[in-house]
N, C-alpha and C positions, 0 to 999 in steps of 0.2 A: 478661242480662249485668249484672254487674255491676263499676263500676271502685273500685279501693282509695284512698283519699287519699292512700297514697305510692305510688303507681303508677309513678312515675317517681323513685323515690328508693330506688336499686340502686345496690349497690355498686360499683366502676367497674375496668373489665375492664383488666388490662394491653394498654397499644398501644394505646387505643380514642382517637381522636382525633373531638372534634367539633364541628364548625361554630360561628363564634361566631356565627352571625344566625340558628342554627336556631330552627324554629316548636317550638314543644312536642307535634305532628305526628311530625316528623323525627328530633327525639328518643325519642320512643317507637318510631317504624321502625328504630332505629339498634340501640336492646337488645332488638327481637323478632326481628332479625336475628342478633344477636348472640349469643343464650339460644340461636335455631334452629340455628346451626351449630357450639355446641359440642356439638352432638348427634348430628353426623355421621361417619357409619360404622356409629353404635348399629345391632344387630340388629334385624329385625320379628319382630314376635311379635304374632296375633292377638289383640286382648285384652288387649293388652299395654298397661301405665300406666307402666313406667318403675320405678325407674331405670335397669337393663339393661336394657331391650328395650319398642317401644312399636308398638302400630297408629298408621293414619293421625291416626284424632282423639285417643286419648292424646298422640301427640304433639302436636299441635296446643293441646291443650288444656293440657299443661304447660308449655309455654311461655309461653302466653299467662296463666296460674296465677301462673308465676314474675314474672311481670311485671306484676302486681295487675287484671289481668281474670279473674272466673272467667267460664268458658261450657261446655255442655250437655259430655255425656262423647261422644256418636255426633255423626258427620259429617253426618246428617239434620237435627238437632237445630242443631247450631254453623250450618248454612244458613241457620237463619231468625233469628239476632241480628245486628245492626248495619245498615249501608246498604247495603242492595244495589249493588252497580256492572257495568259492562259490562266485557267484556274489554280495551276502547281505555281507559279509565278506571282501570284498576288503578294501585297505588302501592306501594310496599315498605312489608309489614307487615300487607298486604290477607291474607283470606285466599282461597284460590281452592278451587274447588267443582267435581266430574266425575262424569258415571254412567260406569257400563262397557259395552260391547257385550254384556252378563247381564241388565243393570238399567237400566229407565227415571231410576229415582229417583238423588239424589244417593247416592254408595256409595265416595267416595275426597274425602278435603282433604289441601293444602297452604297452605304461604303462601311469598308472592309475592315474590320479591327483588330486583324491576328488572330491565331488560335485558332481559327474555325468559325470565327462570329465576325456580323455584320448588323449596322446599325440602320433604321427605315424605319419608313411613316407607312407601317403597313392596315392594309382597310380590312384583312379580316379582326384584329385586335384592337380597330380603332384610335391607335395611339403609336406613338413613336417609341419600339420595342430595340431589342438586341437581340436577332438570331441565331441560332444554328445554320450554317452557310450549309448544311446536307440537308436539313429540310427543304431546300429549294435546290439540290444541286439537280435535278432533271431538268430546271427549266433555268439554269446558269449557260449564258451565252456568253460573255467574257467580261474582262476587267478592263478599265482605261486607267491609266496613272498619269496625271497630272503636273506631277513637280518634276 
């Protein structure tokens, strides 16, 4: 992993309102949040890097791109950078980690938006959705955080 020195000096999104006591934390979860869902509805596409159409860790990974971290291209890979955390522990910005009923191993990432929801290039819905983090909490294997 590595973070850019203007990691946090993006240009600033119309409406974006932010906290004046925020941690430099909160401001980084506020534009990985932000990058994440103006990329909602994009089509999946296996393989997929963007700009039309992204698998889970393309997407993941350009996001997090845009926003001066780079990390690994595959969702195996992005598992093993930053801190690990537990599912009670998660934060908005986290990103979160899943096998599927096929695969022991990690094989699906998102990231994490608060509340209970998480943002993906998920292949059953073919597009880049916002879930419910309990629809998948059986095959939730844990959270990395980043910043």
């Amino acid at each position: 992993m590595q973070i850019k020195s203007n990691s946090l000096v993006i240009s600033m999104l119309v409406g974006l309102v932010l906290p004046l006591q925020a941690s430099k934390r909160d401001y980084f979860a506020i534009y990985i949040e932000a990058t994440a869902k103006s990329k909602l509805g994009k089509p999946y596409e296996w393989g997929g890097n963007g700009p039309s159409a992204y698998d889970c860790s393309g997407f993941t990974k350009e996001v997090f791109e845009r926003n001066g971290i780079e990390i690994p291209r595959n969702s195996w890979n992005q598992a093993k950078v930053g801190k690990k955390v537990k599912l009670k522990e998660l934060k908005k910005g986290d990103l979160v980690f899943f096998t599927s009923k096929h695969h022991t191993k990690v094989d699906h990432v998102g990231i994490y938006l608060g509340h209970g929801k998480f943002i993906h290039a998920s292949r059953f819905h073919q597009r880049i959705v916002i879930s419910p983090l309990r629809e998948y909490r059986r095959y939730f294997k844990w959270g990395r955080r980043l910043s």
